[in-house]
N, C-alpha and C positions, 0 to 999 in steps of 0.2 A: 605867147603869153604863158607865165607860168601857172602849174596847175597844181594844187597840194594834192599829194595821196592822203584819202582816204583813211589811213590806218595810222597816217604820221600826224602827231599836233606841234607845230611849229612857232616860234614868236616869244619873246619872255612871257610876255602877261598871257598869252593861252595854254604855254606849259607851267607856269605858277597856277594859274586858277584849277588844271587839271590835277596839278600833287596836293594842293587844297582841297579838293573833290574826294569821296570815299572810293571812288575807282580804284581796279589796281593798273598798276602801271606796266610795265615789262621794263623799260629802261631809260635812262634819259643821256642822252649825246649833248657834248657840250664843246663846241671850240678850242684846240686848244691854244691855252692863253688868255683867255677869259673867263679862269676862277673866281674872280672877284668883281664887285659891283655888284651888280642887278644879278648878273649869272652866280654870282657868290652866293648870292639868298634860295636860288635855285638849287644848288646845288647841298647845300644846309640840310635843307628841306627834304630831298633825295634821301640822302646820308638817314636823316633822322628817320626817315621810312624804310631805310635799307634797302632803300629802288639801288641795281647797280648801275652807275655812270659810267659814262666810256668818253677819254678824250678822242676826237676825230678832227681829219680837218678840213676842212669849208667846202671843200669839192665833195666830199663825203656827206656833208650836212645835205648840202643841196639832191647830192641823191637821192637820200632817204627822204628828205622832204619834197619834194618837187619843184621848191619854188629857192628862188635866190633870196627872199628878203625874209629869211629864218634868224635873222640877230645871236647868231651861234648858240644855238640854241634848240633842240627837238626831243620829242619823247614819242614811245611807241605803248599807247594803252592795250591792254590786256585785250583778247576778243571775248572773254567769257569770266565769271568771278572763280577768284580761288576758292576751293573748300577748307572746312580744320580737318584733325585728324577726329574729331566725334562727330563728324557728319559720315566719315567710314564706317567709325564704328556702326553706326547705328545703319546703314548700307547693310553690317554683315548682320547685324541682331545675334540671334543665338548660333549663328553657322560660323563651324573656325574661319579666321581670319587669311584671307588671301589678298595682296597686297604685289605691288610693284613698283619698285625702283629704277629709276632712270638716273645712271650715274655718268653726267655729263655729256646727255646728248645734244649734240648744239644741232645739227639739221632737224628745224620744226616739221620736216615733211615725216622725218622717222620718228618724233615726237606723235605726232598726230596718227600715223598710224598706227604706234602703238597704244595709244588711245582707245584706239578706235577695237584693237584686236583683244586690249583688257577687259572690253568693258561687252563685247560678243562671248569670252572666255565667263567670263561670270567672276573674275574679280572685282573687291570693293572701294578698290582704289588706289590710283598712280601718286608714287612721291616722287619729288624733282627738287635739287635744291635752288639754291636764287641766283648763285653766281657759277660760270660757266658749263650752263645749261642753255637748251632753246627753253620758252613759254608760252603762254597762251596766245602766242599772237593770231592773227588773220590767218598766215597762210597754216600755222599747228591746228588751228579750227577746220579749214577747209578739211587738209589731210584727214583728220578726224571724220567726217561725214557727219558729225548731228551726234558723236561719241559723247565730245566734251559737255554735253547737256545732261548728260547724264551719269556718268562717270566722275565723282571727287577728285580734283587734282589739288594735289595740297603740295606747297611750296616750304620749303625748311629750311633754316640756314646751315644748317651740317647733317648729312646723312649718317654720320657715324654716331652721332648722339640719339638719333629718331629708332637706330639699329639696337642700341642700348635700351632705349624707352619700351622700345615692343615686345625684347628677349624678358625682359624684367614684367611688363604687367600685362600681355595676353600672349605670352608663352608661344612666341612665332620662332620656327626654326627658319633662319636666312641660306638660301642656294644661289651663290653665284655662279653666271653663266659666263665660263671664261675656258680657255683653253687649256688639256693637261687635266682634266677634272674629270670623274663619274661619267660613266654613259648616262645620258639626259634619261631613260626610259628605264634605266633599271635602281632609278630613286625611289623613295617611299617619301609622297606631299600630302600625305593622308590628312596630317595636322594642318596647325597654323602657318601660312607658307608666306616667304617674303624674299621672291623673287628678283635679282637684283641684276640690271641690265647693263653693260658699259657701253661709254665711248664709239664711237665710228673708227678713228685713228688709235685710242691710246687703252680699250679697254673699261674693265674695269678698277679704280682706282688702289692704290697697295692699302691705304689705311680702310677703304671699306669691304675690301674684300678681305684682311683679316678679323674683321667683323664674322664674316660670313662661317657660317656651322658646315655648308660644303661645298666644294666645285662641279656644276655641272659641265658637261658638252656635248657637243654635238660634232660625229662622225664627218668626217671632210673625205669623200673617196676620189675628187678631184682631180686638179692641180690646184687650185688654190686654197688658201688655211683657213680663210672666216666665211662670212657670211652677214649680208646688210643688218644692221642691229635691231631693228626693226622684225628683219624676217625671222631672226635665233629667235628672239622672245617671243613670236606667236607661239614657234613650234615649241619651245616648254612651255608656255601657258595653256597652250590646249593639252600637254601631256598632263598637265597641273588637275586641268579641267576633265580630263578621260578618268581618272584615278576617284575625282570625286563623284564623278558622275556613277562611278563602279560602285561605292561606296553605297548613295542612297537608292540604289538599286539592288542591293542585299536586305 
């Protein structure tokens, strides 16, 4: 017998009444070859929320959804609501702003645990954009531990615009953490700091990392060059977090 997951909502009319709904969504999968009709209104609807859709095809649907009678058609709702970017602010109140970026992390496990390590670190809050990122799904919550309950995660359609917005009106110097840059430990995040994490495979991206005011990184004594993206950005967020800790303790 087929059984739906849980975390998928499948069927035209229960992914229509879900983008109808103030929920947020993560994403809606659509057959492909069926843009139009009923799925077309779906799809409209998406668009105009700026949920991203993804064609797949029917052996795919049925994956994600667990059942066969998904009418080409599923969506993946959010596990937890998005914040703005003034639910941080007000996170930081009068303490500079500490902030991190997550630039195209698609595994929700290293979503979630950076989550999770942001918000132990005493940052005010994760940005992620909308399109090829992971999000709030099920399993970036589990990974998370009970983080994302408390921790602002705020979804943006361009990280190089939100990088402009911050430099301009609460004076954040951005450090990307990429290879070829600063030793991580011998930066000064005394200020307003806006931490910017890449990719698993490709990094941090060229247009937001000339954004970025520096390069950090991290010593490889190894044989191999990186490190899980997840685990780089604890280790500068708590160096983020040692420096201010040093601070209110003067």
């Amino acid at each position: 017998m087929d059984k739906p997951k849980t975390e998928i909502v499948a069927g035209r009319n229960p992914v229509l009444e879900l983008l109808r709904s103030p929920r947020e969504v993560e994403c809606v999968y659509i057959q492909s070859g069926l843009e139009k009709g009923p799925v077309g209104r779906i799809l409209a609807l998406a668009r105009e929320r700026g949920i991203p859709v993804k064609d797949v095809a029917p052996e795919k649907l049925q994956s994600l959804s667990g059942i066969a009678s998904h009418q080409g058609v599923a969506a993946q709702p959010a596990a937890a609501d998005y914040a703005t970017m003034e639910d941080i602010y007000r996170r930081a109140g009068e303490a500079p702003l500490f902030v991190v970026l997550a630039d195209g992390v698609e595994d929700p496990h290293n979503l979630g645990a950076i989550i999770r390590t942001a918000e132990a670190a005493g940052a005010h809050g994760l940005i992620i954009p909308k399109r090829h990122s992971a999000g709030l799904t099920p399993a970036a919550a589990k990974a998370a531990a009970g983080a994302a309950a408390h921790l602002p995660v705020v979804r943006v359609p361009n990280l190089s615009a939100i990088i402009e917005e911050l430099k301009s009106q609460k004076n954040l110097w951005f450090y990307c953490a990429d290879m070829d840059g600063k030793d991580w430990c011998t930066v000064d995040y005394s200020g307003g700091v806006g931490l910017v994490v890449g990719s698993e495979g490709f990094g941090v991206s060229r247009l937001v990392k000339e954004k970025c005011d520096f390069v950090v990184s991290l010593p490889m004594r190894g044989q191999i060059n990186s490190l899980n993206a997840s685990v780089a950005a604890g280790i500068v967020m708590y160096e983020v977090a040692r420096q201010r800790m040093g601070l209110q303790a003067k």
